[in-house]
N, C-alpha and C positions, 0 to 999 in steps of 0.2 A: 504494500500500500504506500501511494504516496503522498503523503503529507505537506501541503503547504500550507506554513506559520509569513501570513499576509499580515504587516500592520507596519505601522510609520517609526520613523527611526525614533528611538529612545523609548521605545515602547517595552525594552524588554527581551528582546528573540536570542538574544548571546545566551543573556544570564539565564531564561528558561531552559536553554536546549542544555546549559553546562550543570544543571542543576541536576536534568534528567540523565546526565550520563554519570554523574555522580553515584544517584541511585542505582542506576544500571550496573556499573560496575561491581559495587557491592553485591549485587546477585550475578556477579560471571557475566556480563554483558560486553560484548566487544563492540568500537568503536571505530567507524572512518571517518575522518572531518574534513570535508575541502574546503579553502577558503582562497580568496584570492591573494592576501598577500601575506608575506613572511610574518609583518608582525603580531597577524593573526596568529599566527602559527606560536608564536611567543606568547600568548596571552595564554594558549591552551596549555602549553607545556609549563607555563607558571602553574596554572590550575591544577593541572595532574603531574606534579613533576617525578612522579616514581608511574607514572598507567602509561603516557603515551610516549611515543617516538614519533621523529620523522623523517622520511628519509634522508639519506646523504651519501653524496659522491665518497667520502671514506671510508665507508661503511663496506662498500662494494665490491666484488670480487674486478672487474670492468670498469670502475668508475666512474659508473651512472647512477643516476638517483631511480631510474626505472627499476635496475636491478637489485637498489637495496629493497625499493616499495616491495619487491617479491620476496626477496627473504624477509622481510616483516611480516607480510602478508602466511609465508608459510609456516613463522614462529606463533602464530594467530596472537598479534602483537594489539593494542589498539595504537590509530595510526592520523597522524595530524598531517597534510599535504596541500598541495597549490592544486588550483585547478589545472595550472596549466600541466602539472605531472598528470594528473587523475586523466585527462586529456589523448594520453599518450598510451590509455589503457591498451594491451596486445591479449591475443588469443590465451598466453602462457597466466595472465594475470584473470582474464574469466575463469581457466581454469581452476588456478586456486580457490577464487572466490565462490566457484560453485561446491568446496569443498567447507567452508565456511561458512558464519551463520552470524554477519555482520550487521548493524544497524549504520545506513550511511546518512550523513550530515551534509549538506551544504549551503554553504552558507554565502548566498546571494548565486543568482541566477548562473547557472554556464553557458559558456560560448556552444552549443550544440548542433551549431549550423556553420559553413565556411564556404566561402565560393572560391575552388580550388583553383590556381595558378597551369591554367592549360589554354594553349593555345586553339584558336580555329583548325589550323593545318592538324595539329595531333588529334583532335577528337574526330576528324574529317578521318586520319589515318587509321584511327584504333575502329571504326567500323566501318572504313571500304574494307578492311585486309579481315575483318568476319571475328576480329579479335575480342567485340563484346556488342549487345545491341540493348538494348532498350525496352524493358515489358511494358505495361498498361499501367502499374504503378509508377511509371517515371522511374524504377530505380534499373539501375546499370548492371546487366548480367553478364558476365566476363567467362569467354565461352572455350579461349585456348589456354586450360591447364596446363600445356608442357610452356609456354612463354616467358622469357626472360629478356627483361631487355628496360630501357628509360621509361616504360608504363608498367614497371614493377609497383608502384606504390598504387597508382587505379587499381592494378588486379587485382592488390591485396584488400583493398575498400573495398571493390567490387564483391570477392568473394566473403569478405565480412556482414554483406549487405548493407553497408555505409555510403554506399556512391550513387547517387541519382543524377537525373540528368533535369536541366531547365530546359524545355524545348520552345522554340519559335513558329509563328504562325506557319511557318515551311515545311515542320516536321523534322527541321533540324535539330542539333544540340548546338545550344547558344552557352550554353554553360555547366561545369558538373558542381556539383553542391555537394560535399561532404556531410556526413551525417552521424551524430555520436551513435558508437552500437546501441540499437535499442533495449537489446536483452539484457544490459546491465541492472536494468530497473528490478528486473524479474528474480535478481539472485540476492537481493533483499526483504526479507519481510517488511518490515518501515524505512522507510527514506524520510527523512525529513528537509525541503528546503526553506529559506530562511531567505525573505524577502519583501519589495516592496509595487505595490501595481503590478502584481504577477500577469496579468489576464492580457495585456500589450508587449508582454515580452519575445521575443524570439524562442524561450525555452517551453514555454505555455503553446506557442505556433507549434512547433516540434510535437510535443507532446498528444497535442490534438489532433495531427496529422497521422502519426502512427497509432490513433486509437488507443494511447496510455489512459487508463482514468488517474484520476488522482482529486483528493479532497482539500480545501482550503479553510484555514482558522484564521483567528486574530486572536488578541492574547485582553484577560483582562484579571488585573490584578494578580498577575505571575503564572495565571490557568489558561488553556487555552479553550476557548470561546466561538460558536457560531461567528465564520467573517462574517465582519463589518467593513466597510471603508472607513478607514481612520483618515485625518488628513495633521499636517503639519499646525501649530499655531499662527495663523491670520495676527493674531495681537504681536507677536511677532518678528516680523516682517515688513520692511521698509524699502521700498522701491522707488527709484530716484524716475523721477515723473518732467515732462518740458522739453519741446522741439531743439533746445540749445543743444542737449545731450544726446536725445535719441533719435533727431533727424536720418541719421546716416544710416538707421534702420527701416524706414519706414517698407519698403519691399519685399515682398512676400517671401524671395529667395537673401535677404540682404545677410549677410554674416554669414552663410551658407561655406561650407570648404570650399567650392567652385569660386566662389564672390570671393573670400579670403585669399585667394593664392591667386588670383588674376592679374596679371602683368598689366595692364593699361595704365596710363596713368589722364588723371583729370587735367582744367585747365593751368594747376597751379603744378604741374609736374609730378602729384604725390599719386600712387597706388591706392587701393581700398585700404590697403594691409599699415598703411600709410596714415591715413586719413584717422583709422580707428586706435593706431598706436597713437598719436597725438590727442584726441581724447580720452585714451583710458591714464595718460599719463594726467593730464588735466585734472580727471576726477580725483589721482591721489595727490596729488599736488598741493588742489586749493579743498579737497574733500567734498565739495560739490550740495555743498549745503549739508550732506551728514554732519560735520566736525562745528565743533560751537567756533568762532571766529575763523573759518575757513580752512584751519588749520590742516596740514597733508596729514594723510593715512598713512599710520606705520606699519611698511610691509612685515613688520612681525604681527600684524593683528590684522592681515588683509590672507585673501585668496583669490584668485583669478586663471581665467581657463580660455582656451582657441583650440582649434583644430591644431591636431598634432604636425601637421604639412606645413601652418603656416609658424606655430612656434620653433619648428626648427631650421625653416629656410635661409637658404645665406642672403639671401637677396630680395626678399620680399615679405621677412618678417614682422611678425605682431607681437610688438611688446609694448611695456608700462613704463617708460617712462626712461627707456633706455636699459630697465632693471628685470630683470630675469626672478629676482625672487618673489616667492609666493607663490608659482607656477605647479598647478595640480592638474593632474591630465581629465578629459573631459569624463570618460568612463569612472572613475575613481568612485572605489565602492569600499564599506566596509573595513573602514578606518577611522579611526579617533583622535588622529594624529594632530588635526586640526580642529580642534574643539574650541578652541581657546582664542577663533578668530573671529572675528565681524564684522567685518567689511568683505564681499563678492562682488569680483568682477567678469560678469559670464557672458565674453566676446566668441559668441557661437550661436549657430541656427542648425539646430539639426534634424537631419533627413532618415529616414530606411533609407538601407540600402536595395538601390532598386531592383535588383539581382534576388538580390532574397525575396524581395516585396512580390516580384515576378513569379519565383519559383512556389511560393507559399499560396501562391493566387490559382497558380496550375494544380497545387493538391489542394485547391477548394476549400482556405481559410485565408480570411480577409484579415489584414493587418490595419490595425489603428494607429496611420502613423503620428500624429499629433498626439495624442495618448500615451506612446512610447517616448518622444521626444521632452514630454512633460516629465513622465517618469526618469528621465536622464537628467533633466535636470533639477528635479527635489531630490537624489541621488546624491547630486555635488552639492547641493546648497545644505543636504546632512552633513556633510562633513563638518560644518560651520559650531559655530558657540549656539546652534538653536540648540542641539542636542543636549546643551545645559539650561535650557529653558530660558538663556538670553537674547535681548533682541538683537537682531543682525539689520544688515544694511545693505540693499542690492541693486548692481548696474547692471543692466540687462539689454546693451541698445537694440537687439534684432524685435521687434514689434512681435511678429510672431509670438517667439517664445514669451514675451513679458505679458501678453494679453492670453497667451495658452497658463500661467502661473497667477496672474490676478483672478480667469474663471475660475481656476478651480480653487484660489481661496473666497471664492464668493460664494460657491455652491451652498 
């Protein structure tokens, strides 16, 4: 069964789940936890510093952290990890686990989709030569077993049943879409994931596509509870408002990756990437009416986020003010690191990807992209000092996004 713990950040979902594995333990229960980052991973191992492990390249006969996950796995250890290891699951690691009688943890959504890096000419190649075609499910059946050769990795998706295909009004394959094993789900009694607007996710897409059921709660008062939609505090919440500041969004695609990385420049010689670096520095500058006497925002008490394309470009970057610090990447999930900040500056509009948006359309679930897009960003604005129930302070130029985050504090 799989269990999703739906509710808004500070509600509780760590301290619930760490509570329940506590008690688990004490009666013999083993434990998987994935989480996306390391100091997750430290938080657990504080908790249980005699129950968990987690993998490590020293550990390992080879040197990989895959390989120690499996000797963990086969000490039936309980086991703290990244998504991105968990990710990397092989045949050698189902097999253990179907030998095992694990309760798995995650904690905030996984990547469980990917639009695989292959060209036209190769997927052109891999089904003139009869090498794999295409069933009624969209998924890629890879038909030359003795085959070795630069489509070793498809075959091996393929024969996983992780490889489908996006097709075009042609009947071509326009794209292969990677797909986490499904059957992981299966060699758990309870899953638990640990999240937030689960229902817009790409992992909820997945899931519904393959026909996984799985049940949704919310937590109240440490229990977990019939969902509800919780939302963030509104009292909260302060959004910097006035054409001075948020003109440069007014466009439905404005702040968009595409918009941010665009080489043109206007009539004053500057770029977009240009334009919005010179106002977000602005903002921290003179504080932009948050700060009592104008006073700048100290990037110890600030956060701010762009498309990863355009924060690291050589030549057409978006930055604050000349200053690189405070910079949290847009995805940023499932961290406390910055709790202690109040000032947001969130130079971004974001989209599905329309590959996936495509392919999820073809298996007959419709994607909420504004719904996801919102959910990314009350995602990073968790990060902030709301999480301690103080108020924060937010630059939002893309129109878009700041009237998708006013609706739903108005609901």
């Amino acid at each position: 069964m799989i269990n999703i713990i739906d509710d808004v950040c500070g509600a509780g979902k760590t301290t619930y789940i760490i509570n329940k594995m506590k008690n688990g333990i004490k009666q013999d229960k083993k434990y998987i936890f994935v989480t996306p980052f390391k100091e997750e991973i430290k938080r657990i191992l504080k908790e249980f510093p005699n129950e968990f492990q987690q993998p490590e390249y020293k550990n390992a006969s080879n040197g990989t952290k895959l390989t120690d996950l499996k000797q963990l796995l086969h000490d039936y250890s309980n086991i703290a990890t990244t998504h991105a290891l968990f990710r990397m699951i092989d045949a050698e690691v189902i097999d253990l686990l179907k030998q095992r009688d694990y309760t798995l943890i995650i904690d905030e959504v996984l990547d469980v989709v990917d639009v695989v890096n292959v060209t036209p000419s190769d997927m052109d190649t891999i089904f003139s030569t009869n090498l794999a075609t295409v069933d009624n499910s969209n998924k890629i059946v890879w038909k030359n077993d003795e085959y070795t050769g630069k489509f070793n990795d498809y075959k091996r998706w393929a024969q996983g049943n992780n490889l489908y295909s996006y097709t075009g009004k042609n009947g071509k394959s326009k794209a292969f879409i990677w797909n986490f094993p499904q059957q992981i789900f299966t060699l758990f009694q309870n899953t638990y994931i640990l999240t937030y607007m689960f229902d817009c996710q790409p992992m909820a897409y997945y899931l519904n596509a393959h026909n996984i059921p799985y049940s949704k709660y919310s937590l109240d008062n440490g229990a977990l509870t019939k969902y509800q939609f919780n939302k963030i505090n509104k009292n909260l919440v302060n959004i910097l408002q006035g054409k001075a500041w948020n003109n440069i969004g007014e466009k439905r695609t404005a702040l968009s990756k595409a918009w941010l990385t665009n080489p043109k420049t206007n009539a004053f010689g500057n770029t977009n990437a240009k334009e919005l670096s010179n106002l977000l520095g602005r903002v921290r500058r003179y504080g932009a009416g948050f700060t009592v006497d104008k006073k700048s925002i100290s990037t110890k008490d600030m956060i701010w986020t762009t498309a990863k394309r355009a924060y690291n470009s050589d030549t057409n970057k978006v930055e604050v003010g000349d200053r690189q610090t405070g910079f949290l990447a847009l995805n940023a999930r499932s961290t406390n690191k910055y709790s202690n900040r109040h000032f947001i500056l969130y130079a971004a509009n974001l989209f599905f990807n329309p590959v996936l948006k495509n392919y999820f359309r073809q298996q007959n679930i419709t994607v909420n992209e504004d719904d996801w897009a919102l959910s990314m960003l009350i995602q990073f604005i968790c990060r902030s000092a709301i999480r301690k129930n103080e108020e924060i302070y937010l630059y939002i130029p893309s129109k878009r996004m700041r009237e998708l985050l006013i609706n739903y504090l108005e609901m």
